[in-house]
Every structure is written in C-alpha cells, then in structure tokens.
C-alpha positions as CSV (number, residue, x, y, z in Angstrom):
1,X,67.2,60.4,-253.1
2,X,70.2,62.8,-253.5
3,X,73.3,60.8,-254.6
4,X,76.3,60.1,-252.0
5,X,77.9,63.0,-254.4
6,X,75.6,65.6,-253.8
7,X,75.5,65.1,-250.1
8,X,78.9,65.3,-250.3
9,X,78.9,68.3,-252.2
10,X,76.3,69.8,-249.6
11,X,78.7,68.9,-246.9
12,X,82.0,70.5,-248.5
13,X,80.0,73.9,-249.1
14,X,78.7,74.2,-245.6
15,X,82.4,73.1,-244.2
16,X,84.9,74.6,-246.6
17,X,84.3,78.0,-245.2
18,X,84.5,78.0,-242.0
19,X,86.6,76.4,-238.6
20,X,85.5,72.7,-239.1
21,X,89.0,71.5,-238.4
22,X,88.6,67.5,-237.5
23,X,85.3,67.9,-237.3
24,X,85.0,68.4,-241.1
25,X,85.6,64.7,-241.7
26,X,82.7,63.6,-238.8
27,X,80.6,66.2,-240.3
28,X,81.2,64.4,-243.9
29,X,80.1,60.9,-242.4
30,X,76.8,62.1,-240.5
31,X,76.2,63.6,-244.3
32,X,76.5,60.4,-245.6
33,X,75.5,57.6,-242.6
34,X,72.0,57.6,-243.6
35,X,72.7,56.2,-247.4
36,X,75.5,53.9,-246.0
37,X,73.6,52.4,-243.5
38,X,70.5,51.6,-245.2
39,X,71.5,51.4,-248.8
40,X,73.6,48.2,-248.6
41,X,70.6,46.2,-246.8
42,X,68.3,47.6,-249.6
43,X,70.1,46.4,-252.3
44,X,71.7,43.6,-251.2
45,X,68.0,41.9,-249.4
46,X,65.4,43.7,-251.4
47,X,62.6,41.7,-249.8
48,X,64.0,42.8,-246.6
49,X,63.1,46.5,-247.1
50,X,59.6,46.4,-245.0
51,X,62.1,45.3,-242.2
52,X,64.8,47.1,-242.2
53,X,62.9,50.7,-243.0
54,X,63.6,52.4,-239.9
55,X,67.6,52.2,-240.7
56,X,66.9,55.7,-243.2
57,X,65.5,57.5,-240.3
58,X,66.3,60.6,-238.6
59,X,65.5,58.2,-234.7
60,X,68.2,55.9,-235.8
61,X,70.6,57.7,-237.3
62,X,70.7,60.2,-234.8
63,X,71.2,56.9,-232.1
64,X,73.8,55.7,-234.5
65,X,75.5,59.2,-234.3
66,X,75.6,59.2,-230.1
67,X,76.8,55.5,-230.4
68,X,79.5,56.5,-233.0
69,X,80.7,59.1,-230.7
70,X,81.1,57.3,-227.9
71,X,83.9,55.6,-229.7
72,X,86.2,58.5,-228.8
73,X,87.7,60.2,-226.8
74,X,86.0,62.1,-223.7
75,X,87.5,65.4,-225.1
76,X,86.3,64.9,-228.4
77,X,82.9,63.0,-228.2
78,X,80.5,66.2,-227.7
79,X,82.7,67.6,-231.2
80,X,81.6,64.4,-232.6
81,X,78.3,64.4,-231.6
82,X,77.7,67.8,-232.9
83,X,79.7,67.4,-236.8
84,X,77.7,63.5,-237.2
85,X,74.4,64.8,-236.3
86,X,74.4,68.2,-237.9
87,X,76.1,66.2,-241.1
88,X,72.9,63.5,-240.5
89,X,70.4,67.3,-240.6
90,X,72.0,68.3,-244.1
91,X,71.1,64.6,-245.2
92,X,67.7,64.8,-244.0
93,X,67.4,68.7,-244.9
94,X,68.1,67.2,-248.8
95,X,66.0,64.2,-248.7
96,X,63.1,66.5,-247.6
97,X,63.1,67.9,-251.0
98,X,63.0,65.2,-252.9
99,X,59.4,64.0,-254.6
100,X,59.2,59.9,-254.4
101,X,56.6,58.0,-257.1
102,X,55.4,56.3,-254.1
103,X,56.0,56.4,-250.3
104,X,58.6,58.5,-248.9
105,X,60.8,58.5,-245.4
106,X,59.1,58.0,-241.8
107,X,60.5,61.3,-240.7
108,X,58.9,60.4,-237.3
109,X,59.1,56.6,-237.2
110,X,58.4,54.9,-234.7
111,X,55.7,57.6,-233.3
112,X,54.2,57.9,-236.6
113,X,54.1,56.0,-240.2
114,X,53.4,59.3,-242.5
115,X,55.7,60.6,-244.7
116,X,56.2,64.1,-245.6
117,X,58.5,65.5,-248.7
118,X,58.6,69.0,-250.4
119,X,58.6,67.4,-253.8
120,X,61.1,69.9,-255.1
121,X,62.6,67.4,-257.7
122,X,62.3,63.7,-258.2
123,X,64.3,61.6,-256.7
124,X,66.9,60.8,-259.0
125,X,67.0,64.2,-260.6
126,X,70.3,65.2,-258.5
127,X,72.9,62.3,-260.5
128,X,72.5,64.6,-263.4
129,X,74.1,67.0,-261.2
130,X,77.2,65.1,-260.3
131,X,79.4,65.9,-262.7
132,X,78.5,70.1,-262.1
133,X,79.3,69.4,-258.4
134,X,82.8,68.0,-259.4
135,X,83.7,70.9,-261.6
136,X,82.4,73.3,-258.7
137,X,84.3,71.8,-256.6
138,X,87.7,71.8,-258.9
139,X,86.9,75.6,-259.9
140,X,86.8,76.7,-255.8
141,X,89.6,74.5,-255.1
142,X,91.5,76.2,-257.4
143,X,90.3,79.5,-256.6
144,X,91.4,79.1,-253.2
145,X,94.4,78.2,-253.9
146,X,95.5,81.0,-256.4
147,X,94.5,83.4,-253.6
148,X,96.2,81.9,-251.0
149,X,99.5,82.3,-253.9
150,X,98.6,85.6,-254.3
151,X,98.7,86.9,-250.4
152,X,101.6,84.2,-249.7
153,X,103.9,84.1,-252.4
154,X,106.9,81.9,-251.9
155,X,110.0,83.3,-251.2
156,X,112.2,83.8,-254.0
157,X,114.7,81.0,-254.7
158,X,118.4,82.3,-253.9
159,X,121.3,81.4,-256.6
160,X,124.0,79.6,-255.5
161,X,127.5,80.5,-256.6
C-alpha cells in the first residue's frame, strides 16, 4: 500500500493549487480514512483480518464519508461530502496501482470477492519515496513563498527620529 505520506503528498499536490479553502483539510482525511480505519484493526488483531476486510473498501469508506458529514453543519455537509469522498478516490486511485504478493482489495465487496490492481509497483515500494515527497514539499513551499515576496514586498520600515 502507498504509505500515509505519499497519500498525503497526493492530497497536497491536487489541493495546493487550487480554491480548496476548508475543504482542503476534509479532502486530507478522505485521503487518509481508508489506512486509519482499517490499519489499526489489522495490526493490532491480526487474526481478525478475514473479519474486518471490508473496512479498506471503497462501499465503506464512502458510507463512513456520508456519516462523517453528517456531523456538520447543513451548510457545509454537501462541501464535506464532496472533499472526504473525492480525498477517499485519490486513496483508492493510488492503491489501484499497487502490485500485492498475494490478494489485493475487494474493490467491489460485498457484490463481488475479486480483486483487481495495475501492479505498477509493489506495495511497499512508495516508503522509499517519503523522504523525496518531504523535500518536494519544502522546495514548493518555499517557492511559493519567495513569489508571493516578490509581487508583495513589505512596505519599507519608516525611521523614527
């Protein structure tokens, strides 16, 4: 599976450019909901895993999501609706692409107990990654903001007497 980092990585590319607003944040947790909800239960009850399967799928995740966003309020659920499941797609979207030894995701579960993956690189290929998605991150950051210095300087300090 990806790693929490380059989910999160996924998530800040698709939202740092464009008018996210609150919604980045929602959009960040339906990125990440998958792996949080069903991680814990793997490794904390391993013999528990034939059980609790269905908790990585796009079904229950995306009935996590509605639930989640009935939590708030009436103005902003559909917002939230929208950022946790399009952040639960990306998640899915990267999984997809992952190659297991053995198995894979129920991408249809409960109508269906195949699995389906690209098998563009094995599965914990991406942790490698993580610290190239930090830097990334640190370089645009910083990018931004020289630019934003550059086309806003402050005003000059005045001297006082």
């Amino acid at each position: 599976m990806p790693d929490l980092v380059t989910h999160t990585f996924a998530a800040y590319v698709v939202t740092r450019f464009g008018p996210w607003g609150a919604a980045r944040f929602l959009f960040y947790l339906g990125t990440i909901l998958p792996d949080v909800v069903s991680r814990p239960v793997y490794i904390l009850m391993p013999r528990w895993y034939e059980y609790t399967i269905a908790l990585h799928t796009p079904l229950f995740i995306a009935l996590l999501g509605l639930l989640l966003s009935e939590g708030f309020a009436p103005a902003l659920r559909a917002t939230a609706r929208k950022a946790l499941l399009a952040g639960a797609g990306l998640h899915f979207l990267l999984d997809m692409m992952q190659r297991h030894l053995s198995g894979g995701y129920l991408w249809l579960f409960p109508f269906s107990w195949r699995t389906f993956e690209l098998g563009w690189f094995d599965t914990e290929a991406t942790v490698g990654w993580t610290p190239v998605w930090v830097v990334a991150v640190i370089v645009i950051e910083i990018s931004i903001y020289l630019q934003s210095q550059r086309r806003n300087p402050a005003p000059a300090k005045r001297k006082s007497c």
